[in-house]
FIROKOL-215666 format. One record per residue (C-alpha): z, x, y; residue number from 1. Coordinates in nm, 2 decimals. Layout:
REM residues N
{pt {Z X Y} NUM}
...
END
This chain:
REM residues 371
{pt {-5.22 0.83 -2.28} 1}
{pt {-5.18 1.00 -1.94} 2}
{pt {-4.87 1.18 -1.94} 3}
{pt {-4.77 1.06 -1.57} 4}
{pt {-4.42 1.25 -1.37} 5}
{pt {-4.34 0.84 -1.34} 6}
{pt {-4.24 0.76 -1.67} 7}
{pt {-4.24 0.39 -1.56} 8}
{pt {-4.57 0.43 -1.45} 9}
{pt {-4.67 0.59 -1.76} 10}
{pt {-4.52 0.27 -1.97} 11}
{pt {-4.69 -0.01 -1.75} 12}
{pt {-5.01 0.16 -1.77} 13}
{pt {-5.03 0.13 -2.15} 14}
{pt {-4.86 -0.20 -2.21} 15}
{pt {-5.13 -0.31 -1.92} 16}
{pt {-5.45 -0.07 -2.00} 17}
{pt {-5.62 0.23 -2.11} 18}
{pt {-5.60 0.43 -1.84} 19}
{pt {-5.66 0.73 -2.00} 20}
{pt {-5.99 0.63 -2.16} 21}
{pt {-6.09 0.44 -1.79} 22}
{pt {-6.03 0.81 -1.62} 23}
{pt {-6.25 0.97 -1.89} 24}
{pt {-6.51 0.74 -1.88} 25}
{pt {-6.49 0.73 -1.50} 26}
{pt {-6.53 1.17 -1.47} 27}
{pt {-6.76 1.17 -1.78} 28}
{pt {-7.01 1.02 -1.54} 29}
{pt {-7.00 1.29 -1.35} 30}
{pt {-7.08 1.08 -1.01} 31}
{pt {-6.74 1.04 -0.85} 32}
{pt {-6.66 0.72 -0.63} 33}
{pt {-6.98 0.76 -0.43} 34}
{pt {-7.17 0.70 -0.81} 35}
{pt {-6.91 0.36 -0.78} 36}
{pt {-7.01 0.23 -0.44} 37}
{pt {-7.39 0.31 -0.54} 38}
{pt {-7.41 0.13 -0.82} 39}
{pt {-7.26 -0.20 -0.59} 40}
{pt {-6.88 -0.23 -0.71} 41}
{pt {-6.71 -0.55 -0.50} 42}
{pt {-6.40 -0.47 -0.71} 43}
{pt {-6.20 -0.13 -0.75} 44}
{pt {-6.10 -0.06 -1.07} 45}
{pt {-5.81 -0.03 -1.18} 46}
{pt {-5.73 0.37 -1.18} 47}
{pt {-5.76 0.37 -0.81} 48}
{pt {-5.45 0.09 -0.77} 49}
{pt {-5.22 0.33 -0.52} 50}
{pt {-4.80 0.24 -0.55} 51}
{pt {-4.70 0.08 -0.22} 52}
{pt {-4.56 0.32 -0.03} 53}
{pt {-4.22 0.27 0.12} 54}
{pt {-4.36 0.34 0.49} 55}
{pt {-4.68 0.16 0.43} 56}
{pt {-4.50 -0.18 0.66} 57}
{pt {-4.49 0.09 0.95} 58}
{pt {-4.82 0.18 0.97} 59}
{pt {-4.99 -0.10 1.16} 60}
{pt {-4.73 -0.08 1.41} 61}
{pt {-4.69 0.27 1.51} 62}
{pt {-5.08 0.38 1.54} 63}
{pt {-5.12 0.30 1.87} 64}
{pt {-4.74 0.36 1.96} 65}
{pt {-4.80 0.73 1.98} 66}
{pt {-5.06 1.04 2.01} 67}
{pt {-5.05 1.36 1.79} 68}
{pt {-5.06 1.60 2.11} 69}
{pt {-5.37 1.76 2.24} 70}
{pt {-5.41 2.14 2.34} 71}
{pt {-5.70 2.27 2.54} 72}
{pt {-5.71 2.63 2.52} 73}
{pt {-5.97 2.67 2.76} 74}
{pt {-5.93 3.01 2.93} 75}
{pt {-5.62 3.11 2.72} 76}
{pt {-5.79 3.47 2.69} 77}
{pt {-5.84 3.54 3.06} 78}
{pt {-5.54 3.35 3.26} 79}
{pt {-5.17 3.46 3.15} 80}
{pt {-5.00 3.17 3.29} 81}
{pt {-5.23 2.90 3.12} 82}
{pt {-5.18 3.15 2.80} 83}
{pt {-4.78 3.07 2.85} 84}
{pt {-4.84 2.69 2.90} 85}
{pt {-5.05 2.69 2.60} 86}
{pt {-4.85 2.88 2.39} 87}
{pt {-4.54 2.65 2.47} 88}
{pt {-4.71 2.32 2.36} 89}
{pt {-4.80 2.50 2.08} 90}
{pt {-4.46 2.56 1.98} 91}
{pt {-4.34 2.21 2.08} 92}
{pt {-4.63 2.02 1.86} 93}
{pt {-4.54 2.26 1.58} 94}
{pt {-4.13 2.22 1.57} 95}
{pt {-4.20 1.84 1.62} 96}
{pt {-4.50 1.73 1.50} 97}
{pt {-4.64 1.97 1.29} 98}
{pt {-4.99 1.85 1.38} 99}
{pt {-5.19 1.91 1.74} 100}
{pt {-5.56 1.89 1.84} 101}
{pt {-5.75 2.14 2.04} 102}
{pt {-6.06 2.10 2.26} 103}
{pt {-6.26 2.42 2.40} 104}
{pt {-6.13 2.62 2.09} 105}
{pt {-6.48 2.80 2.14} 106}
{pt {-6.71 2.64 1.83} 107}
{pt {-6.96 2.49 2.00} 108}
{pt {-7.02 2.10 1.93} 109}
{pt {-7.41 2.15 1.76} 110}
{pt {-7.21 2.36 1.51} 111}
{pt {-6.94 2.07 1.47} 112}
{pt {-7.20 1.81 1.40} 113}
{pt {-7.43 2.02 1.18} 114}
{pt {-7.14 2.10 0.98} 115}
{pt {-7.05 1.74 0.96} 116}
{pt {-7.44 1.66 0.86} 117}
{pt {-7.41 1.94 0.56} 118}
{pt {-7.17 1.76 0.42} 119}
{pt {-7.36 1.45 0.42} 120}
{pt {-7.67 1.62 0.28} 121}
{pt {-7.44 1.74 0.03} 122}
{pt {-7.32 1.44 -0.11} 123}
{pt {-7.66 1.26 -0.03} 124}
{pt {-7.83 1.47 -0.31} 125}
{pt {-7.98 1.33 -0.65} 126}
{pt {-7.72 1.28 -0.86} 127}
{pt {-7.84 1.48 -1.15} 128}
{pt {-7.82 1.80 -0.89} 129}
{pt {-7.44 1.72 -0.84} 130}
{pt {-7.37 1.62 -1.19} 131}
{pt {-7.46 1.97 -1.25} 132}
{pt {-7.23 2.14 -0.99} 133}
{pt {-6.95 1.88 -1.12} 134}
{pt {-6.65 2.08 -1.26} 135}
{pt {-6.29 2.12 -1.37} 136}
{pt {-6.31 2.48 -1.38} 137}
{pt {-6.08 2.55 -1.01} 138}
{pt {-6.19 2.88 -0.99} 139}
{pt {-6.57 2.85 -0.97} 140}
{pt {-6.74 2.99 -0.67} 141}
{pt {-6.80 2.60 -0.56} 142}
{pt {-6.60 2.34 -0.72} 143}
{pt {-6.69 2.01 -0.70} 144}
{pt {-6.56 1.65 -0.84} 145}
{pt {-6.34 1.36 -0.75} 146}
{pt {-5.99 1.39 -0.72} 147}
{pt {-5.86 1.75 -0.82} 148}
{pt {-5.55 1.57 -0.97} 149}
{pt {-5.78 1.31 -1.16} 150}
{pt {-5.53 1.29 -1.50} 151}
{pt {-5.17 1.39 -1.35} 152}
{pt {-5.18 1.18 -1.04} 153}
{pt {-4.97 0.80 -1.07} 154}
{pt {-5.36 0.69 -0.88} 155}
{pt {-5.71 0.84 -0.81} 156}
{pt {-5.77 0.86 -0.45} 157}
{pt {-6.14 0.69 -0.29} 158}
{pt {-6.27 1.02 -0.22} 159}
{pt {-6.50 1.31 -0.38} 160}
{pt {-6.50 1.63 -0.28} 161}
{pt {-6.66 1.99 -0.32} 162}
{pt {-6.49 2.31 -0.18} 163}
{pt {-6.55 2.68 -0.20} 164}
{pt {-6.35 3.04 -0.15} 165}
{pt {-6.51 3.16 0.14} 166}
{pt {-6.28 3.47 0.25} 167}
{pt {-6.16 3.69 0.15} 168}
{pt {-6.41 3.67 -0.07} 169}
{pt {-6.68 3.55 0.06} 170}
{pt {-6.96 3.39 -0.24} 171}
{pt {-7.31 3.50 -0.27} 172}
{pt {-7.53 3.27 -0.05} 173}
{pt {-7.67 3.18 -0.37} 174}
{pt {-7.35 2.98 -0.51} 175}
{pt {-7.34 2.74 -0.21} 176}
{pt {-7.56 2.46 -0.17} 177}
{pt {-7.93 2.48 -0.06} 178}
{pt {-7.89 2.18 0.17} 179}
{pt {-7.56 2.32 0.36} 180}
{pt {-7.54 2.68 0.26} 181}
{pt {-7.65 2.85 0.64} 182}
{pt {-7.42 2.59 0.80} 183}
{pt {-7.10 2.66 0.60} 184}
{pt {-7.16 3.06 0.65} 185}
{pt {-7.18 2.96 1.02} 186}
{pt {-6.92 2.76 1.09} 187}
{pt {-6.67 2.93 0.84} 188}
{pt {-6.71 3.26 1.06} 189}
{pt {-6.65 3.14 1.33} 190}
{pt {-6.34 2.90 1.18} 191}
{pt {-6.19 3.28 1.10} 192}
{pt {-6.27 3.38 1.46} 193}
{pt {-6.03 3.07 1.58} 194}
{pt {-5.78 3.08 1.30} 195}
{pt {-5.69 3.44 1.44} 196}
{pt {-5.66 3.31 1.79} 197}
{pt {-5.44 3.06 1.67} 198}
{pt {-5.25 3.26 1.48} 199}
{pt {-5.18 3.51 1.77} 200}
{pt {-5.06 3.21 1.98} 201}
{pt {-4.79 3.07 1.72} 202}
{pt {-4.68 3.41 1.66} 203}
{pt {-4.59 3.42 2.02} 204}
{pt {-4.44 3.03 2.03} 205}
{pt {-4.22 3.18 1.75} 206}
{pt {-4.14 3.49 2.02} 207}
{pt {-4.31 3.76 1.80} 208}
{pt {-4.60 3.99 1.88} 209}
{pt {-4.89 3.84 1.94} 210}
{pt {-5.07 4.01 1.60} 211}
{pt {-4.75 3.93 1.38} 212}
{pt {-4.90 3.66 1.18} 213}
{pt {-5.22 3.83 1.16} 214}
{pt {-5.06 4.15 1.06} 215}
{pt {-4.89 4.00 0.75} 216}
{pt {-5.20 3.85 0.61} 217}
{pt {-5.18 3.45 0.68} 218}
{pt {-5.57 3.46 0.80} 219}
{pt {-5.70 3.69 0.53} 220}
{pt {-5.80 3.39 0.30} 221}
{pt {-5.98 3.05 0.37} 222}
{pt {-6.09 2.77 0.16} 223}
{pt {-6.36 2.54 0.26} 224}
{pt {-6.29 2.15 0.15} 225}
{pt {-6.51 1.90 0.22} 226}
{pt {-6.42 1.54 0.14} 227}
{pt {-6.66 1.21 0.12} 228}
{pt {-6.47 0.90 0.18} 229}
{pt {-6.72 0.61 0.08} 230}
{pt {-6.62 0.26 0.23} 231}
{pt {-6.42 0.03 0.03} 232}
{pt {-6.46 -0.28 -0.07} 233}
{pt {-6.10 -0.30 -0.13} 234}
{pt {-5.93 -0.08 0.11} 235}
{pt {-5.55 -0.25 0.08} 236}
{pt {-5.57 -0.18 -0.29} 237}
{pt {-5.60 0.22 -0.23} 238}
{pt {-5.59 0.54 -0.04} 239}
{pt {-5.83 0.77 0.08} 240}
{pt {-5.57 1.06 0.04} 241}
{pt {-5.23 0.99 -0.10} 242}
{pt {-4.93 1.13 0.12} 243}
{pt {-4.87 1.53 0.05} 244}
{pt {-4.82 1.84 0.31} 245}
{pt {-5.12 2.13 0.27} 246}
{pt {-4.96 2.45 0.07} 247}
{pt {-5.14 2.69 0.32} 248}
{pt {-5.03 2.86 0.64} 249}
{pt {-5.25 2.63 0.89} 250}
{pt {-5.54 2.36 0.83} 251}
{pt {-5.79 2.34 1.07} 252}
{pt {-5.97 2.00 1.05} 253}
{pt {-6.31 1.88 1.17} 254}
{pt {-6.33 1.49 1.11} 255}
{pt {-6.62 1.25 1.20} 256}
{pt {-6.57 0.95 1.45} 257}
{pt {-6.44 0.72 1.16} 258}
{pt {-6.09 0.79 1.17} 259}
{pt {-5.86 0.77 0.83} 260}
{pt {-5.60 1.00 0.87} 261}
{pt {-5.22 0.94 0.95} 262}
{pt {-4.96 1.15 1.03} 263}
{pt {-4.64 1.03 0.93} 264}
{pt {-4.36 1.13 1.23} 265}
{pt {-4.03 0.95 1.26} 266}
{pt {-4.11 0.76 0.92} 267}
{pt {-4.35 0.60 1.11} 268}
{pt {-4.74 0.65 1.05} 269}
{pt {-4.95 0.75 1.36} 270}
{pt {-5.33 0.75 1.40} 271}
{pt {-5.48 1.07 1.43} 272}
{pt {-5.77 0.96 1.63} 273}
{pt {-6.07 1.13 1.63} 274}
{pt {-6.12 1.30 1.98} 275}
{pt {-6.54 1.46 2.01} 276}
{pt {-6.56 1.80 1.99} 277}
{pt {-6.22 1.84 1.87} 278}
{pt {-6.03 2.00 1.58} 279}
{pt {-5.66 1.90 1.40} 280}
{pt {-5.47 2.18 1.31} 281}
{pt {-5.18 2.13 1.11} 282}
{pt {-4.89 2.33 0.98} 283}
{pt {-4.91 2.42 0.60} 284}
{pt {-4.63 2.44 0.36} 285}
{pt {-4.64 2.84 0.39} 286}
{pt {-4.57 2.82 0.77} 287}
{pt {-4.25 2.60 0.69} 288}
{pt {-4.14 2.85 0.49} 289}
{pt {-4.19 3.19 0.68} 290}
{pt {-4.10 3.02 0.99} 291}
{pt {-3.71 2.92 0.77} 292}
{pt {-3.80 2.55 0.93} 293}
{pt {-3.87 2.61 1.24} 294}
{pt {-4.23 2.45 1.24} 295}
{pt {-4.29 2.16 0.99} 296}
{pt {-4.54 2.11 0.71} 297}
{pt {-4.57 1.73 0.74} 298}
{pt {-4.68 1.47 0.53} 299}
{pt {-5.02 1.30 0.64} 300}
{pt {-5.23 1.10 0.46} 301}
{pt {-5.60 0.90 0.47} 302}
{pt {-5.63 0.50 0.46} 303}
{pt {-5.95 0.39 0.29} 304}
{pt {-6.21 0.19 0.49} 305}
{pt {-6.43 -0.10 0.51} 306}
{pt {-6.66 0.15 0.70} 307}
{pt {-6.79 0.50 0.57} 308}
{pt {-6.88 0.73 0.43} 309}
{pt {-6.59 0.91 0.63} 310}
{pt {-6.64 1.29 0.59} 311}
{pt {-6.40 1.58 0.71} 312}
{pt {-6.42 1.95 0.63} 313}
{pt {-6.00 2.09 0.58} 314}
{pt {-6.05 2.50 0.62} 315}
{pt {-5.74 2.60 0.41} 316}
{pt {-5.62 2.95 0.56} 317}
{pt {-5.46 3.08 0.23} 318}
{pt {-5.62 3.33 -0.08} 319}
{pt {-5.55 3.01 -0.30} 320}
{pt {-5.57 3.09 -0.65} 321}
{pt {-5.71 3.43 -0.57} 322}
{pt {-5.45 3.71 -0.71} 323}
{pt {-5.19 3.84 -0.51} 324}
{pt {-4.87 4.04 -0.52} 325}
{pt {-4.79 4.02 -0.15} 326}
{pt {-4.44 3.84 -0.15} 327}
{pt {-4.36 3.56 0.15} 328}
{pt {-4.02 3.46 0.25} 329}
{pt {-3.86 3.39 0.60} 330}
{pt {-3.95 3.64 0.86} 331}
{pt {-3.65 3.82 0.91} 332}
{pt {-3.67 3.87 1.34} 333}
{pt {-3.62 3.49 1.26} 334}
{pt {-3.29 3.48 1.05} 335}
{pt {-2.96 3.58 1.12} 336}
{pt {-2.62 3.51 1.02} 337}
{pt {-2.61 3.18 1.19} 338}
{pt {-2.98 3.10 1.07} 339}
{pt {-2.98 3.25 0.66} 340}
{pt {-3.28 3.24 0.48} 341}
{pt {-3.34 2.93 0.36} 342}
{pt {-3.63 2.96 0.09} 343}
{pt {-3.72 3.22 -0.17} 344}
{pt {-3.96 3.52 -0.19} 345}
{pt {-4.30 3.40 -0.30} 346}
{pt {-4.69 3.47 -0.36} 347}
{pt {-4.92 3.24 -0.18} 348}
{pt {-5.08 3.23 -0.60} 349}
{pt {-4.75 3.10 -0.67} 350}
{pt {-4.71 2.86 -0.40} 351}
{pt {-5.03 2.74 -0.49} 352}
{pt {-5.07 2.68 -0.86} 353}
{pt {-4.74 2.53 -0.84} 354}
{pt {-4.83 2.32 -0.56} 355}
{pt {-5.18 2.20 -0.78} 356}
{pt {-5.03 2.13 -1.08} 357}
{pt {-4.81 1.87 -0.95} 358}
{pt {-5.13 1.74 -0.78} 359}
{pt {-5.08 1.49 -0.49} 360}
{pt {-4.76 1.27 -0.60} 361}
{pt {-4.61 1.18 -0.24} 362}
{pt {-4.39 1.50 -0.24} 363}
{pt {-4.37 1.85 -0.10} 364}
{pt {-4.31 2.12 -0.29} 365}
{pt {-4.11 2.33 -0.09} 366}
{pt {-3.76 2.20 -0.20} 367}
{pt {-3.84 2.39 -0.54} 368}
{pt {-3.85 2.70 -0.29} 369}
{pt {-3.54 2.64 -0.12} 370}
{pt {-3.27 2.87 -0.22} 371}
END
């Protein structure tokens, strides 16, 4: 039997079923939910059941209440003034929302949608070539399988998903995929290229010098995770993505025109609708915690579908699992007396097995951080 953090899930589950022989049997296949939907399920079994979630009433009512802000950073380079508008809605979206989009971030759309077709080719390979990148191992140079917290999670998410290390890092071209290799090189570059502009412009919304963030490291690593949401037959019964916070410093985001993801702000759940040509960044867990709370790591999530596949490509800016000594705690030009740290010294290793092991159970794990 699973050993679940739910001990009452844990009971139900064997009284009711084998679940843990159902999640072997389902990963022994070696052909995640898209192997499911292939082989013409109408019913979802059982392992992918979600909880209801104590917000979940909200949700119909609040996506089209609000809109997770938009940014254009078009000439933020050149024109000082637009730089200082930007750079305040910058710091606005991230106290508040912890989420924003941006148009004219500088990757060109063809790039975008190639991306977005690499991932399809991807997952629209023979199965026998996939079965034989399928792993547990989390450290291979490209890891893919379904649901990265397959036997500690309370329900499998209706999603696959393959990712890979690319800074700092970066794998041989031979380790990535025939089918999407040049495109992730491509668009990973120039996803570093942004992630420093972006990280010069929160370092100033926090009132810092513009290279503070940089300086210290939070773009040095990136982790490429590209998720295949298949449509469901039974979308009410599951989740695309179960509610959790990212355990990096930012996430930038490049989702198709299928929409999915949710933000949850003011306990409600808000669409965040796919805009073309756009990209959602949000503020990871590490963020939180060097900013003391000033900008928020919040909890989002992604409903399943009728319609798909849904894919999206998350670029984690964090080493990951990748060694590291470099400790992280609150930035001390932003504590004081009145303002004490408010979370420990860690390594983003730390932060990040810690985070992973837990898998996605609904909760963040920065209160085991808090001093």
């Amino acid at each position: 039997m699973v050993v679940s953090k739910n001990s009452e899930i844990s009971v139900l589950t064997k009284l009711d079923y084998d679940r843990a022989s159902e999640l072997k049997a389902f990963d022994d296949t070696k052909d995640g939910v898209k192997g499911l939907v292939d082989a013409g399920v109408t019913k979802i079994p059982r392992i992918f059941h979600q909880p209801l979630d104590e917000f979940e009433k909200d949700s119909a009512s609040s996506s089209t209440q609000l809109d997770v802000p938009s940014i254009d950073l078009e000439d933020v380079h050149k024109d000082p003034t637009r730089r200082k508008v930007v750079v305040e809605k910058i710091r606005e979206a991230s106290e508040t929302w912890g989420f924003f989009q941006i148009v004219n971030h500088g990757i060109p759309v063809s790039v975008l949608e190639e991306m977005k077709n690499g991932v399809l080719s991807f997952y629209k390979q023979d199965s026998e070539v996939k079965r034989e990148l399928y792993t547990r191992d989390p450290i291979r140079p490209l890891v893919y399988n379904s649901n990265f917290d397959l036997y500690s999670s309370p329900a499998a998410n209706w999603r696959d998903t393959f990712y890979c290390f690319m800074a700092p890092h970066p794998p041989k071209p031979q380790d990535l995929p025939s089918v999407c290799r040049d495109i992730l090189l491509e668009y990973t570059k120039q996803v570093m290229k942004l992630g420093s502009v972006l990280f010069e412009l929160l370092s100033e919304a926090l009132g810092l010098k513009p290279n503070y963030l940089n300086d210290i490291g939070c773009n040095e690593g990136l982790v490429a995770v590209c998720h295949y949401y298949p449509a469901c037959p039974e979308p009410e019964l599951t989740i695309g993505a179960t509610k959790h916070t990212d355990n990096d410093f930012i996430t930038v985001l490049l989702q198709d025109h299928i929409g999915g993801l949710q933000v949850l702000h003011e306990n409600r759940w808000v669409d965040v609708s796919p805009v073309p040509g756009a990209l959602v960044i949000n503020i990871g867990d590490l963020l939180q915690l060097i900013t003391n709370d000033k900008f928020k790591s919040v909890e989002h999530r992604v409903v399943a579908n009728h319609i798909g596949p849904r894919v999206s490509v998350a670029s984690f800016f964090s080493t990951s699992f990748q060694p590291s000594s470099k400790l992280y705690g609150p930035i001390k030009d932003l504590v004081s007396e009145d303002n004490p740290p408010k979370y420990r010294e860690t390594t983003v290793h730390d932060y990040v097995a810690f985070s992973m092991a837990r898998g996605l159970d609904g909760t963040s794990p920065l209160p085991y951080f808090r001093i």
